[in-house]
C-alpha positions as CSV (number, residue, x, y, z in Angstrom):
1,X,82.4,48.0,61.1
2,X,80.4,44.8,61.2
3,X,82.1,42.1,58.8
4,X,79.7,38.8,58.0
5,X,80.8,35.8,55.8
6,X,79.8,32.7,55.1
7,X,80.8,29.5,56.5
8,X,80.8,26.1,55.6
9,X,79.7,23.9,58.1
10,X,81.6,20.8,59.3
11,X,80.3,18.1,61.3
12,X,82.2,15.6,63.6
13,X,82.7,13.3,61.0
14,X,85.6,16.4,59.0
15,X,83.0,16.9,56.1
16,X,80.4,19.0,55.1
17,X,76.8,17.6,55.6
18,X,75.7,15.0,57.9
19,X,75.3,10.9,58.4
20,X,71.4,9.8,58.1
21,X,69.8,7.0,58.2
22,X,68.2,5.4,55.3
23,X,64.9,3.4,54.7
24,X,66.8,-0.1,54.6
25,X,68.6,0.7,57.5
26,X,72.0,1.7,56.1
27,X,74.0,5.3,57.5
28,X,74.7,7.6,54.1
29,X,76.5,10.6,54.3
30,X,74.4,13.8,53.2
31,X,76.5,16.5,52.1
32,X,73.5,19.4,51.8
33,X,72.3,18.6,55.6
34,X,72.8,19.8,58.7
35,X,72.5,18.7,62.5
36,X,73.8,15.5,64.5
37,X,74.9,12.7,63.0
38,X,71.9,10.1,63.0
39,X,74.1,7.2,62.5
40,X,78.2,6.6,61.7
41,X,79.8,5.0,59.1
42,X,82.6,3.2,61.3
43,X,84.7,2.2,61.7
44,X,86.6,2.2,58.3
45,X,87.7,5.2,55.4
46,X,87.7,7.1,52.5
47,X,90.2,5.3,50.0
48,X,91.3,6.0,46.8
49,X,90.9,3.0,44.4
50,X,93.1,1.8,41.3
51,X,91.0,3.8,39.1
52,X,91.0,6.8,41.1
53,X,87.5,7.0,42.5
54,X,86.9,7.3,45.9
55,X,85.1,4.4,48.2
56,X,84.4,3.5,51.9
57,X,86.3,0.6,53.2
58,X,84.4,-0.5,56.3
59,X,87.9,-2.7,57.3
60,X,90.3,-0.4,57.4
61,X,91.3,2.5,59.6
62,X,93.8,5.4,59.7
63,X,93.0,9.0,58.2
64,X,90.9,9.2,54.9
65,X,92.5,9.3,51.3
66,X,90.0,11.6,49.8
67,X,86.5,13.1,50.3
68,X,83.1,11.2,49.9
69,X,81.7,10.7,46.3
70,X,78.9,13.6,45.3
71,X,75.5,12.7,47.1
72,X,73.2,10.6,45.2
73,X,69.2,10.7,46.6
74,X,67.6,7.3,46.6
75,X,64.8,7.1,44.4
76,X,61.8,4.3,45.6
């Protein structure tokens, strides 16, 4: 019996989607991409803030508090 599933892929970075490069310059993490990484947020984390939410901190390290905010395109 042949089984198939689906899988979610995970790049190097421990979530879904990739890092791209934007027009200005900056690295954004894509969750609804795929392939290498075109650029790394690093070094800092995921942190969870007073109020909950969820923010990259480029000056700190260790393992992240919480996954990336939903994706938001940029609109020119």
């Amino acid at each position: 019996m042949l089984a198939m599933g689906l899988a979610t892929v995970t790049g190097a970075n421990g979530f879904e989607g990739r890092w791209k490069l934007a027009g200005d310059g900056t690295c954004y993490l894509d969750p609804t991409d795929t392939g290498p990484d075109q650029c790394w947020a690093s070094p800092g984390r995921w942190k969870v803030g007073g109020d909950g939410s969820c923010y990259w901190d480029d000056d700190d390290s260790g393992p992240n508090q919480c996954a990336p905010p939903p994706f938001e395109p940029l609109t020119k």
